[in-house]
C-alpha positions as CSV (number, residue, x, y, z in Angstrom):
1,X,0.0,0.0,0.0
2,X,1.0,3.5,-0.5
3,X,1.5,6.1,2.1
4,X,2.2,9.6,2.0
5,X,5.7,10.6,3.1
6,X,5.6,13.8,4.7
7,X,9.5,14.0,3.9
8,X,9.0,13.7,0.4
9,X,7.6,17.3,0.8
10,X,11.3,18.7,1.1
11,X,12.5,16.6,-1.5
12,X,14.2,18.7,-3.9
13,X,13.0,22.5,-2.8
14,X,16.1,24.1,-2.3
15,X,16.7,23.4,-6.5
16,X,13.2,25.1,-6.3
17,X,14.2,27.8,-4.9
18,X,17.6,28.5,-6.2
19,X,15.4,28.6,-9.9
20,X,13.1,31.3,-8.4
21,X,16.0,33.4,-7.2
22,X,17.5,32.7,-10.5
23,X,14.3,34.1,-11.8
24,X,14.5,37.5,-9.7
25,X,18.2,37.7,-10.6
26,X,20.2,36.4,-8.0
27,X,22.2,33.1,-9.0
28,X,23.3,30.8,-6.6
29,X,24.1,27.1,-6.7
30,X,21.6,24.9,-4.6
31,X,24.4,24.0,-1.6
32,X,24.7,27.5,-1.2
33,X,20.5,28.2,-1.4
34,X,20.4,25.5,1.5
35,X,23.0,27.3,3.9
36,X,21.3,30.4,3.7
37,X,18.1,29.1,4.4
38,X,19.7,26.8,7.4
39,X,21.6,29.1,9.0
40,X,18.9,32.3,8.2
41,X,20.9,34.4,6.9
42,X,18.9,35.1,3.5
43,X,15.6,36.8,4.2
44,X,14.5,36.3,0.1
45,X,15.2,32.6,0.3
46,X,13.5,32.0,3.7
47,X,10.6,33.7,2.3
48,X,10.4,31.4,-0.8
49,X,11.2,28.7,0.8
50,X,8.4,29.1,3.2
51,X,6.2,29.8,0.4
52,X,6.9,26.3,-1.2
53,X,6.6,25.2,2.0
54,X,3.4,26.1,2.8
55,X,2.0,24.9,-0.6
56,X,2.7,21.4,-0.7
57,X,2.0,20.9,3.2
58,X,-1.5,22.3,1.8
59,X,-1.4,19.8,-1.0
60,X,-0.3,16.6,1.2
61,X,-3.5,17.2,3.1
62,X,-5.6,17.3,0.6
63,X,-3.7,14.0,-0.6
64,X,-4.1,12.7,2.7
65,X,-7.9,13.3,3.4
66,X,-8.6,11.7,-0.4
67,X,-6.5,8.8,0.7
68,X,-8.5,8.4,3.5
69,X,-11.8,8.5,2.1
70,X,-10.9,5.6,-0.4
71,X,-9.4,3.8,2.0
72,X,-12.8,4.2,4.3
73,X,-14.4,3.1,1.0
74,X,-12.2,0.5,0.1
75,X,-13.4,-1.3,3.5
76,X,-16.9,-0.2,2.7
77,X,-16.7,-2.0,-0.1
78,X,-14.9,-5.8,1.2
């Protein structure tokens, strides 16, 4: 069966947000993207980053609650 991993929602999202600073102008390598954010020395990458964040926390509980309700279903059903 498969189960939502809530640390798959940090998978890759400093490469996300080294593209969007990339967008605005500001080129950094990912390595460097995740010290900033670590050590909080980067208000613009904190902010994005939190943005991301936020976002697919949103969309893993939607993902959770419709896994649920198939799963409530699913026993329904047997």
């Amino acid at each position: 069966m498969n189960t939502i991993n809530i640390k798959s929602m940090r998978r890759g999202i400093y490469a996300e947000v080294a593209e969007r600073l990339r967008a605005k102008g500001i080129d950094l390598k990912v390595p460097t993207v995740r010290m900033r954010i670590v050590r909080g020395i980067d208000p613009i990458a904190m902010e994005i980053y939190a943005e991301i964040l936020q976002k697919r926390i949103a969309a893993h509980t939607r993902a959770a609650g419709k896994l649920n309700k198939a799963t409530k279903k699913l026993k329904e059903v047997s």
